[in-house]
KOLDORO-274563 format. One record per atom (N, C-alpha, C): y, z, x. Coordinates in steps of 0.2 Angstrom, whole numbers, plus 5000, padded with zeros to 4 digits. Layout:
REM KOLDORO-274563
YZX ...
This chain:
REM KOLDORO-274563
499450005004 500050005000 500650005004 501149945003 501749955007 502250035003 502250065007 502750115006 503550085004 503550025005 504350015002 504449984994 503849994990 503749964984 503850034981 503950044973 504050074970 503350144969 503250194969 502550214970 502650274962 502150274959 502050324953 501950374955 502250454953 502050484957 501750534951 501250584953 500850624948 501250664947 500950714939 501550784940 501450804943 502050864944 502150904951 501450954952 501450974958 500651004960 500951094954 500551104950 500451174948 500251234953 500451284948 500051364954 499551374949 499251404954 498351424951 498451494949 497951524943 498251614941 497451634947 498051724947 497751764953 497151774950 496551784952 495951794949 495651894954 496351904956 495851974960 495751944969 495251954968 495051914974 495151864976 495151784973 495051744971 495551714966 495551634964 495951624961 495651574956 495951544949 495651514945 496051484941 496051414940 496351364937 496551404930 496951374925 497151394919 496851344915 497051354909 496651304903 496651244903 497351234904 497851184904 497651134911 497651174917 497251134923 496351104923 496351154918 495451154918 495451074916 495851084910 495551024901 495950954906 496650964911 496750894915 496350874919 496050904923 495650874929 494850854925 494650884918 494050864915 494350794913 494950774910 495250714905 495450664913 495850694917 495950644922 495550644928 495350674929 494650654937 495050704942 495650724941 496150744946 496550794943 496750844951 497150884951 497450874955 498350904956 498350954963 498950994959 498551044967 498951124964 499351164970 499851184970 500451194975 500351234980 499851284981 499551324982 498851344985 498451314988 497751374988 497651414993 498151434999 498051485004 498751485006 498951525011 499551565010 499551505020 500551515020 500751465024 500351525033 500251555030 500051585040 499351555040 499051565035 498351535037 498251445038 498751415034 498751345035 498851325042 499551365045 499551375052 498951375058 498451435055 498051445060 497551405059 497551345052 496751315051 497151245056 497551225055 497851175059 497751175066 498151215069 497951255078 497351245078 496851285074 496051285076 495851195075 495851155071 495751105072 496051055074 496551055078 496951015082 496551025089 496351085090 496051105097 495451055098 494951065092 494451035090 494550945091 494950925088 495050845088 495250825098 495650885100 495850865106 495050865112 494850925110 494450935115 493650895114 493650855108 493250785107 492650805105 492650895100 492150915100 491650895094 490950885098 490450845090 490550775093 490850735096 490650665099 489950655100 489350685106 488850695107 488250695100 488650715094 488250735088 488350675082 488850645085 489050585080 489350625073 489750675077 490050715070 491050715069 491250665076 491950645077 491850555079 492450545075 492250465073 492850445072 493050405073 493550345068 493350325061 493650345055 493650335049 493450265047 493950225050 494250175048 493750125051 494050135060 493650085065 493050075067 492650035066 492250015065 491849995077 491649935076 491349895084 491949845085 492349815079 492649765080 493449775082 493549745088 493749775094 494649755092 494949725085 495549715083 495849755077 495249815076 495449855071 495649935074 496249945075 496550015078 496150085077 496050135081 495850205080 496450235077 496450235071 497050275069 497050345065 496150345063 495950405058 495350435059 495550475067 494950505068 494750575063 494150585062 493950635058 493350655061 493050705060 492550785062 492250785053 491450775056 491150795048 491050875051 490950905046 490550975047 491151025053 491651015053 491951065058 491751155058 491351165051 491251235051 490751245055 490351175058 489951195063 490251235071 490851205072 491251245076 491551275077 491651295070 492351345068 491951375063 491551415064 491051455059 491651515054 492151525055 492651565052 492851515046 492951475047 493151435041 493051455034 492551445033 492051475027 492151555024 492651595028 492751665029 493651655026 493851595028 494551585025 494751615016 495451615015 495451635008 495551575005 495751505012 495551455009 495151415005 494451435011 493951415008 493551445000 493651535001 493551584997 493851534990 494351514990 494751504983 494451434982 494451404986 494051344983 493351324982 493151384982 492451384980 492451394975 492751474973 492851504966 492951424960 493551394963 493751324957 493251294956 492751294962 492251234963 491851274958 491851334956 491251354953 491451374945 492151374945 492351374937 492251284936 492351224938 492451154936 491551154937 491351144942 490451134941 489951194939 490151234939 489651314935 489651344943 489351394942 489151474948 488751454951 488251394951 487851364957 488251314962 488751314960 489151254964 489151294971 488951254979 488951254984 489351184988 489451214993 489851184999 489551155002 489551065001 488951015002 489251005011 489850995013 489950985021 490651005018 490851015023 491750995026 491950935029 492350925031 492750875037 493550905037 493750865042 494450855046 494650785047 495050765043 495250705046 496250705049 496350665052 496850665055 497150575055 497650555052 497850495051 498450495055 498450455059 498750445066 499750445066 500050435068 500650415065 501150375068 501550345065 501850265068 501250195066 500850235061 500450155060 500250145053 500450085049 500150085045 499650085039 499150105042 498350075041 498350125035 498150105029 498050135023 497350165022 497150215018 496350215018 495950185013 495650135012 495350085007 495450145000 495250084995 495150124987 494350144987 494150184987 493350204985 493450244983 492650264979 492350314976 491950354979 491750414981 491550444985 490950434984 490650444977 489950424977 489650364976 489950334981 490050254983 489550244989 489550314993 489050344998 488350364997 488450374991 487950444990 487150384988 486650424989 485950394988 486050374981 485950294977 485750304971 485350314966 484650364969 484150354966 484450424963 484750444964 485050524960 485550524959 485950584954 486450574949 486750644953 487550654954 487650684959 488350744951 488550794956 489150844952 489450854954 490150824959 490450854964 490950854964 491250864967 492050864969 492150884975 493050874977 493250854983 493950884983 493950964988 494350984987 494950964995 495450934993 495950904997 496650955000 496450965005 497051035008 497551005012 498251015009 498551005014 498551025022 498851025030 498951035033 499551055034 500051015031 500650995032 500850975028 501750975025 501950935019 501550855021 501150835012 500950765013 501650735006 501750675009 502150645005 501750555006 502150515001 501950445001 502050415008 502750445012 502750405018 502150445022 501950485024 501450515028 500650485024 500650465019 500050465017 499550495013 500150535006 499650565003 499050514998 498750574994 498150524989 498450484983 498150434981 498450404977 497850384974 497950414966 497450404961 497250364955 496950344955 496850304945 496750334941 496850374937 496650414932 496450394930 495950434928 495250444922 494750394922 494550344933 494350314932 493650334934 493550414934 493150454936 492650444930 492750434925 492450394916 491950344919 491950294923 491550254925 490950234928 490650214929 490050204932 490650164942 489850204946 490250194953 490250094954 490750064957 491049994955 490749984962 490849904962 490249874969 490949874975 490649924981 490949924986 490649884992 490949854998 490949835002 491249855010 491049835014 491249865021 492049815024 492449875024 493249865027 493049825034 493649775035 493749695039 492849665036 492549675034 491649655032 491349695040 491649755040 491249785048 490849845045 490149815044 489649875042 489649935046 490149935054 489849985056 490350045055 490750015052 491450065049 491150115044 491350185044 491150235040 491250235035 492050185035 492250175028 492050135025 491950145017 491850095013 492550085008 492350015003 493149975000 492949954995 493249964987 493049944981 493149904981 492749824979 492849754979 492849734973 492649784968 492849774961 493649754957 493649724954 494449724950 494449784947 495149814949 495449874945 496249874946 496349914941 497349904940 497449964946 497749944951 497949964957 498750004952 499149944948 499749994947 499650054942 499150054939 499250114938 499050184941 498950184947 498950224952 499550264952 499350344954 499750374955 499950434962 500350424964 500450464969 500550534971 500050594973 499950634974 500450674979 500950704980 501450744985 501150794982 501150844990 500950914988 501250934995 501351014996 501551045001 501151085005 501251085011 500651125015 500251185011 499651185012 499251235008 499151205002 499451155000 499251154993 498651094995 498251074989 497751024987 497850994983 497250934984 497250874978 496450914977 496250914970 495550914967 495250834963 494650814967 494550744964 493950754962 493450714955 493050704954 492550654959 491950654961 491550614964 491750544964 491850534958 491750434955 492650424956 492950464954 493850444955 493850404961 494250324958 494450304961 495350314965 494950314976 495650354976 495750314984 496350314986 496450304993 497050334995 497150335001 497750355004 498250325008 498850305007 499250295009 499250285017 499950235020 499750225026 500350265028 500350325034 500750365038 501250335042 501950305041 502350275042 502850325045 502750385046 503250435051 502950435057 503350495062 503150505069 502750555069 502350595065 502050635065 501250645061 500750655068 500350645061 500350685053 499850665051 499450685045 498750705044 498850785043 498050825045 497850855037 497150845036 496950885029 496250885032 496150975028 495551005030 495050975021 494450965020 494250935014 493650975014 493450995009 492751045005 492550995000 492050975003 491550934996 491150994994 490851004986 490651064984 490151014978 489551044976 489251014973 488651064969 488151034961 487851044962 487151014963 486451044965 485951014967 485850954962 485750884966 485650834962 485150814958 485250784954 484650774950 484250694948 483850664948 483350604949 483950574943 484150494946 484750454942 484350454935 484750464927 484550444924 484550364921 484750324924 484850244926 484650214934 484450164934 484350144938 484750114942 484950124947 485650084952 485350064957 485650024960 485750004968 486549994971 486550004974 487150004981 487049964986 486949914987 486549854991 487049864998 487549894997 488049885003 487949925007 487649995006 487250035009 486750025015 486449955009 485949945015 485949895019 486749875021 486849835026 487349885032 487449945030 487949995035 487550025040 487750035044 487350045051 488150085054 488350145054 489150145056 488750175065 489350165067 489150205076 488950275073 489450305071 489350385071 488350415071 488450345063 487650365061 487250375067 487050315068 486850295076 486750355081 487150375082 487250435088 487150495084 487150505078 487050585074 486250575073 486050525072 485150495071 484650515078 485050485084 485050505091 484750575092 485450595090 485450665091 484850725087 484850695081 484450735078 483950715082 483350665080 482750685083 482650705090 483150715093 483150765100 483150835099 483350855094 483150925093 483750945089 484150905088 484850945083 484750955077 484150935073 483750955066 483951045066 483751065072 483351125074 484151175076 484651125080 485351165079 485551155071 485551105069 485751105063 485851165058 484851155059 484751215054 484951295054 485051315063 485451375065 485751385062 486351345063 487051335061 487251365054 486751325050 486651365042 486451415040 485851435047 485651525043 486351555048 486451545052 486951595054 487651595048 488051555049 488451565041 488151575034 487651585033 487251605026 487251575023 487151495024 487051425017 486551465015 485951485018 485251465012 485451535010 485851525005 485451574999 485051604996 484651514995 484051544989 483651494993 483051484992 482451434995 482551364992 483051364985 483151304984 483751254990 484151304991 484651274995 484451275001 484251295004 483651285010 483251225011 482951205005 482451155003 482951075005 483351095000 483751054998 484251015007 484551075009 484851035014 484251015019 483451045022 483351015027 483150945023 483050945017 482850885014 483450815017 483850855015 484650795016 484850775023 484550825025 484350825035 484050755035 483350765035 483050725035 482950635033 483250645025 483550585022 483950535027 484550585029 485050565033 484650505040 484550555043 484150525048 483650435046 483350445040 483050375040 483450335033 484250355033 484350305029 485050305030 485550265025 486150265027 486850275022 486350345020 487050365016 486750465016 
């Protein structure tokens, strides 16, 4: 999206009510993000912790950690050697920064993720992404579960944390309302480079009625799995940092049949080198990683991730 065109901009981001320990959408937020596929709310942690989530993962981006695991990558840029690194990102950062998950950050966005999905909702990964500044490069239009295996029917969402004030010129999200109503549209791999992480909806859809998400540091965008959504290209001298919680619950065998054909033409670098990795014995750190921060639960969620382990390694989503 050229930044110099007229952009629609969403309403202003709301405050969330105190919940005691925790915090909790209101009626009114709840009944929008069901109707529209999206929120954002002005608010989810306080400006000194946004500070320290930033610092911790700047350090993280600089010292190139997770390269060897295939878990720091170029978003965008793919093997073809005329498309710029502009948007490197970190899956899984809580693998480094095991504190994370201890923030009032994350605390608060769980609590949401389990009022919007029910009390079984879990934190399916994290990421860090960082969109470069002085260039640019937009993030295609996709649907999240554009990625996802389609033999099963997924619950998710995607909580979107600022870093830093996000606006149109740096880059914030920009959304379709209510196109989360849809069935996931045929995607494709950006410049046609399968080996790019990203995927790009090749489907027609009305682009202008898209709307643009401004929110303030600490604050979020909340997206439904299928919401069609991109971001803007970072046209300042500074970058653009957001910490992202996908939360989910266990999926369940698709009740329709689908295919995602473009899937099984993607091969990205990252996979490559995290595929690598794993059968070298990272199965084995992986799994550490999640008893020491207390993912397994219950035996289902236990079951459930080394399963996802697994999948990962011989497929490609």
């Amino acid at each position: 999206m050229n930044t110099g065109q007229s952009v629609k901009l969403a309403p202003q981001p709301t405050s969330v009510q105190d919940a005691g320990e925790s915090v909790s959408l209101t009626r009114d937020q709840f009944e929008f993000f069901q109707n529209q596929g999206y929120i954002s709310l002005r608010q989810l942690t306080t400006s000194e912790e946004v500070s320290g989530l930033k610092a911790s993962i700047e350090d993280l981006f600089k010292r190139r950690v997770g390269e060897k695991e295939g878990a720091q990558e170029d978003f965008l840029a793919g093997q073809k050697r005329d498309v710029r690194r502009t948007a490197p990102q970190i899956m899984n950062p809580v693998n480094y920064l095991p504190d994370l998950h201890k923030t009032a950050c994350f605390k608060n966005a769980h609590a949401i993720a389990k009022q919007l999905l029910g009390d079984n909702a879990t934190c399916i990964c994290d990421l860090a992404i960082v969109k470069e500044a002085n260039f640019g490069t937009a993030t295609p239009w996709h649907q999240d579960e554009a990625f996802r295996d389609p033999s099963m029917d997924y619950h998710e969402l995607n909580i979107w944390v600022a870093l830093q004030d996000v606006t149109v010129k740096n880059g914030c999200l920009l959304y379709l309302p209510e196109s989360h109503k849809n069935e996931v549209l045929e995607h494709g791999a950006p410049n046609n480079d399968p080996t790019s992480q990203a995927l790009e909806c090749i489907a027609p859809f009305d682009k202008d009625a898209a709307v643009a998400c401004e929110i303030p540091a600490g604050g979020c965008t909340i997206h439904h799995s299928r919401m069609l959504h991109s971001g803007g290209p970072n046209v300042t001298d500074r970058p653009r940092m957001a910490y992202i919680m996908i939360f989910g619950t266990p999926p369940t065998p698709a009740s329709t049949v689908r295919a995602y054909p473009w899937l099984k033409k993607r091969e990205t670098l990252a996979q490559a080198q995290r595929r690598r990795w794993m059968l070298r014995g990272g199965v084995f750190v992986a799994a550490w990683r999640k008893v020491r921060r207390g993912d397994f639960k219950s035996w289902g969620a236990a079951i459930g991730s080394i399963t996802r382990s697994f999948r990962n390694m011989r497929s490609n989503y």
